[in-house]
Every structure is written in structure tokens, then in C-alpha cells.
N, C-alpha and C positions, 0 to 999 in steps of 0.2 A: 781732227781739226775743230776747233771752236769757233770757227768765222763766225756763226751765225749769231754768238752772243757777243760779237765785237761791231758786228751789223748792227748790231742793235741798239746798242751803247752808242754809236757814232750818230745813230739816227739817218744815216745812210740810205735805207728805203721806206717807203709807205706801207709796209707787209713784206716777213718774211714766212715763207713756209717752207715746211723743215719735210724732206720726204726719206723715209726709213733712216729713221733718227737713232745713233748710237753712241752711249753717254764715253768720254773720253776726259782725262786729267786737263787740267787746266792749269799748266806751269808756264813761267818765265822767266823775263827780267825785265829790273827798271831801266834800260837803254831801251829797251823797244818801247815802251810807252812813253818817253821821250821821246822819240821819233816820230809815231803815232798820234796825235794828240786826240786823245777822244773827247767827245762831247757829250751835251747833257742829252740821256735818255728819253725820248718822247714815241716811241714806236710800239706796235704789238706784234708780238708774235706767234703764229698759229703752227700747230704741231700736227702732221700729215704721217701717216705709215708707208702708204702705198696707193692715192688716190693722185696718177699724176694730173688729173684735169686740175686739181686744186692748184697749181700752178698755172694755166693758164692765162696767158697774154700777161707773161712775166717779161720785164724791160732785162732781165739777168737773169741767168740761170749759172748756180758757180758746182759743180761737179767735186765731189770730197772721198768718192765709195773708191776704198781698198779691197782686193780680193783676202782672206781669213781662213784662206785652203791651203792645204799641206804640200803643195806643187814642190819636187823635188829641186826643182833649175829655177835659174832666174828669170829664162825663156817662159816653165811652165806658170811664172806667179804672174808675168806680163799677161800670157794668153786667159788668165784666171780671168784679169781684169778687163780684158778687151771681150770676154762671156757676158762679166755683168753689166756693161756699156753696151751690149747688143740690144739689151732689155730695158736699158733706160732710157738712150739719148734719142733714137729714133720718135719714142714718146713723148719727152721734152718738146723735141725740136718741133712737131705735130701739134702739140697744145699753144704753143710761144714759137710761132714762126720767123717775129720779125727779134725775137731776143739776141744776147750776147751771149756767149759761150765761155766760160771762167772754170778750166781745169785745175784741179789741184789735187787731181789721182798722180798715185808714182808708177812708172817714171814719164813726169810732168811733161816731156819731150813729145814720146810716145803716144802718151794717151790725147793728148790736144790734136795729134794728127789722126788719130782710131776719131776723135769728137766731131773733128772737122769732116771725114770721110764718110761717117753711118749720119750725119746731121743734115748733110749735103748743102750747108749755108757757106755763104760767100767767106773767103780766109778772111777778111776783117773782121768779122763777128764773132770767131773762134781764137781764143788766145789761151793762155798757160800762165800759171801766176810766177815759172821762171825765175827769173835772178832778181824779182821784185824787190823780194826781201835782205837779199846780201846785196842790193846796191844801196840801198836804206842806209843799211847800218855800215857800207864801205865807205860812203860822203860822210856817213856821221861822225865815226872814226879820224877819216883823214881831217877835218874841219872841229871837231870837239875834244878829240883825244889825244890826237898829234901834235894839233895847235900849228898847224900846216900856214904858213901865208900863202894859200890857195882857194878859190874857191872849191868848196868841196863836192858843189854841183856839177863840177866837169868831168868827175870818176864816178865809171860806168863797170859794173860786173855782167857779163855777155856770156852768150854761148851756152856752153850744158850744164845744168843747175849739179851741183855736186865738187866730186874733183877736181874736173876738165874746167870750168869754170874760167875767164879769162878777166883781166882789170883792162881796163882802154882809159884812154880821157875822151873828152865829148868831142862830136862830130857834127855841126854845122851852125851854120848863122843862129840856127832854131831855140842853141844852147846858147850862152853869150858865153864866151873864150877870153877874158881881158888879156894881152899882149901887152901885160906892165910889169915894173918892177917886181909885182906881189905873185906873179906865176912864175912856179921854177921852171927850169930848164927842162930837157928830156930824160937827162942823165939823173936827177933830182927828180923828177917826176916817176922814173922806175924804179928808186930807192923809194920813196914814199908808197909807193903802190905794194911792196913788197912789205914792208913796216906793215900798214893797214893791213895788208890778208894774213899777217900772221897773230894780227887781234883777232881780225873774221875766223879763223880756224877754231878759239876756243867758245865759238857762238853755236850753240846747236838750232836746229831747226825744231822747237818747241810749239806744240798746239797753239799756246799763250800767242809766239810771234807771228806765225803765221795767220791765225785769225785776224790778227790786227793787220799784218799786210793785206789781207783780200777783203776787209772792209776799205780799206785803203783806195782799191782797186773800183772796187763799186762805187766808191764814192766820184770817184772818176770819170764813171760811164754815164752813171745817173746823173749827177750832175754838169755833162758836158763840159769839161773842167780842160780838157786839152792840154791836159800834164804830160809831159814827159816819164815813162816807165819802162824799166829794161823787162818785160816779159814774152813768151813764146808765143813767136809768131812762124809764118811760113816764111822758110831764110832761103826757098831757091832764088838765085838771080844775086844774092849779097855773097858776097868773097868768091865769086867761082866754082858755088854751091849749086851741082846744076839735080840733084834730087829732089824730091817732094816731103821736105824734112824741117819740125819745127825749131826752133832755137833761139833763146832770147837776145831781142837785142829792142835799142831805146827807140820806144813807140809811145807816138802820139796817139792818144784813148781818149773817146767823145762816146758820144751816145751810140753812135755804127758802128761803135769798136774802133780799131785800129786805124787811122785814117790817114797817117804818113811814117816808114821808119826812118829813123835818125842815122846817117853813116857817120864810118869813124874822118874826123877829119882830116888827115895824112894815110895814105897806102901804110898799109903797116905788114910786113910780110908773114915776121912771128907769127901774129894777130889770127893773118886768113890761115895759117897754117893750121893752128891748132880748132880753129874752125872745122875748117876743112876734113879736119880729122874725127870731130867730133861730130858730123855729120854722117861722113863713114859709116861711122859705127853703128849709128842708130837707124841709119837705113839698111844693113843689114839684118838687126833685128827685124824692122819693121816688113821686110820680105820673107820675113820665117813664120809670122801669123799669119792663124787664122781669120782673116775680117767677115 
């Protein structure tokens, strides 16, 4: 992932330091920097191997380390990563106690609940960069591509970053909903959801765009911006989720992290279903680690 030279470029912090730094491609597209707008360059940034005090009384800490080991299961590549998070986040979280927590290990789900659990910080300060990125480019899509008369800010990509993945419209006063002309119906509104994700399918999840999503995201935190963004947060208590399991969904992000989520605004049964299931799963996993 390249966040840190999209942090940079944005101007997003006052210092970044980069701890066990490993150089990776730096590909995209011009849709995601359309979305992204970046800014003029005015930051420095310091290069760190393994000294975590050099983070110290960091307002963000954003997590990017993939395990690189041969684990034969998908189970053995998760437990790889939940090894090298044993040896990091405790450290972190010790140097920068009052920081945010910004996961963007795979799978994103997982590891924000492995962050939140060895960090022992409160679930708002632990999040997952989640569907950040495919709800970006799902509004951008529906409102740039399609040429939707809808607002494109009321489609929402939720739940588990990948497949499972779910499209919603928005859910509360917090979004504004117009009930005009210019919004489709439901029937039209599932027809356009379905059109858009089958652009989103040939979007890959590129270094290029996700860096620019989790400067996005810092940009957010740091500057107390109280945006609206679909990333993982802790979903028990939402759809009848009664596990300890993270999952995106549209969260308000200030400086404490997480500080309200967004519901969907109509019961939606599909909806909690596939939720529901996608929790399942991942708490399965998560009782088969070693923490």
C-alpha cells in the first residue's frame, strides 16, 4: 500500500513516520484521483525501520503489515498476521495511547478486531479502511458514470470488503435523502445499484487507490471533518449482529474516531441477511485464532 505517499501529497499530517518500510508498485487509475483530490505537497516525511517510540504521541496510527509466509490455508495466512500484530500494535498503542487505529491488513474485517483486542482502546478509536474505497467509487459511478438523477451520496457499500459486499442507500437525517422527483423509486434504485457494481467489479483494489482512500480517511480524523464513511467498525447491536465482529458500515470520523454510525433508513431484510451472514463467517474464523 502507498498511503503514506498519498498522506503526503494531501498534506494530511504534520509528520509521517514510516515504521518497517517495504517498497511496493504504485499503479492506478484516473477515476480514483478524481475522487481523491489531492493537494499541494507541504509535509516531511521521516523513514523509521523498527524504532516504535519514533511514533510516539501519533494522533493516527494506520496498520498496512501483510504476513509473506508460506502458510498453506487461508486460516494459516490470517494467524501469520495476527503473529506480526502481536509484536506491533501492543507497541503502538503504548507509545500513542490516546491515537486512532486505521487497519488496512487483510482481511480488513479481522485484523481491526485482532487491533482492537491486543490494543485494548475503546471500539471508536479502532476502525478498518472497509468499503471506504468501493463506496467512493459506487457514488461516483452512480452520479458521474450513469448520469443517475440521484444523488450519489445516498449509495452506501457496507458489510465485508470483497464479495459479500452489500449496496444500501443512505440511512438517516445525518445523510440528506431528497423525496423528489429527482430520486428513483426502490425498484429503480435496485436496478441502478446493480448497473454500478457491475462497473465496481472491473475496479481492482490497486496500491495507487487505496492509498489515496486512507489518506482520505486521515484526512478525516486529523482534521475533525465529521464525514460520513462506510469503514469497519464494531457491527454488534446493528442488524441482529449479536457477535464481537467488525464490519463496514457508514460512520461518522472526528478526531476520537468513530463518534456515530449511520443506519440504513428502511428495515431492509435482504440487507440484515447478508449481514448477518457475513458476520457468521468471520466470527468463526476469529474463534479459530490464536490471539
Amino acid at each position: 500500500c502507498r498511503a503514506e505517499i498519498y498522506i503526503f501529497v494531501q498534506g494530511a499530517a504534520d509528520q509521517v513516520v514510516l515504521l518497517d518500510l517495504s517498497e511496493g508498485a504504485a499503479k492506478g487509475g484516473t477515476m480514483d484521483l478524481d475522487i481523491f483530490t489531492l493537494k499541494k505537497p507541504s509535509k516531511i516525511v521521516f523513514l523509521c525501520l523498527s524504532d516504535f517510540s519514533a511514533s510516539a504521541d501519533s494522533k493516527v496510527v494506520v496498520l498496512t503489515v501483510n504476513s509473506l509466509g508460506n502458510a498453506q490455508s487461508y486460516l494459516g495466512v490470517i494467524q501469520s498476521n495476527v503473529d506480526l500484530f502481536r509484536g506491533i500494535v501492543p507497541a503502538v498503542a503504548h507509545y500513542s495511547q490516546n491515537s486512532v487505529l486505521l487497519v488496512a491488513s487483510h482481511p480488513v474485517e479481522i485484523m481491526t478486531y485482532v487491533s482492537w483486542k491486543m490494543s485494548a482502546f475503546p471500539k471508536s478509536r479502532v476502525i478498518g479502511i472497509g468499503c471506504n474505497l468501493d463506496t467512493e467509487r459506487f457514488q461516483y459511478i452512480i452520479t458521474n458514470l450513469l448520469k443517475a438523477q440521484t444523488i450519489g451520496k445516498e449509495a452506501w457499500i457496507i458489510g465485508e470488503r470483497g464479495e459479500d459486499k452489500v449496496p444500501v442507500w443512505c440511512g438517516s437525517n445525518l445523510v440528506t435523502c431528497h423525496q423528489t422527483e429527482g430520486v428513483v423509486n426502490d425498484n429503480s434504485q435496485e436496478q441502478l445499484a446493480n448497473r454500478a457494481m457491475e462497473v465496481l467489479k472491473g475496479k481492482g483494489q490497486k496500491s495507487w487507490s487505496v492509498g489515496l482512500s486512507i489518506a482520505d480517511l486521515i484526512e478525516s480524523i486529523l482534521k475533525n471533518k465529521r464525514k460520513v464513511h462506510s469503514i469497519s467498525t464494531l457491527a454488534k447491536g446493528c442488524c441482529n449482529i449479536n457477535s464481537e465482529v467488525f464490519l463496514s458500515m457508514p460512520c461518522i470520523l472526528g478526531t476520537s474516531g468513530v463518534t456515530e454510525i449511520i443506519k440504513p433508513l428502511k428495515e431492509d431484510k435482504v440487507v440484515a441477511k447478508k449481514l448477518q451472514s457475513s458476520a457468521a463467517s468471520i466470527h468463526d474464523l476469529q474463534q479459530q485464532l490464536k490471539l
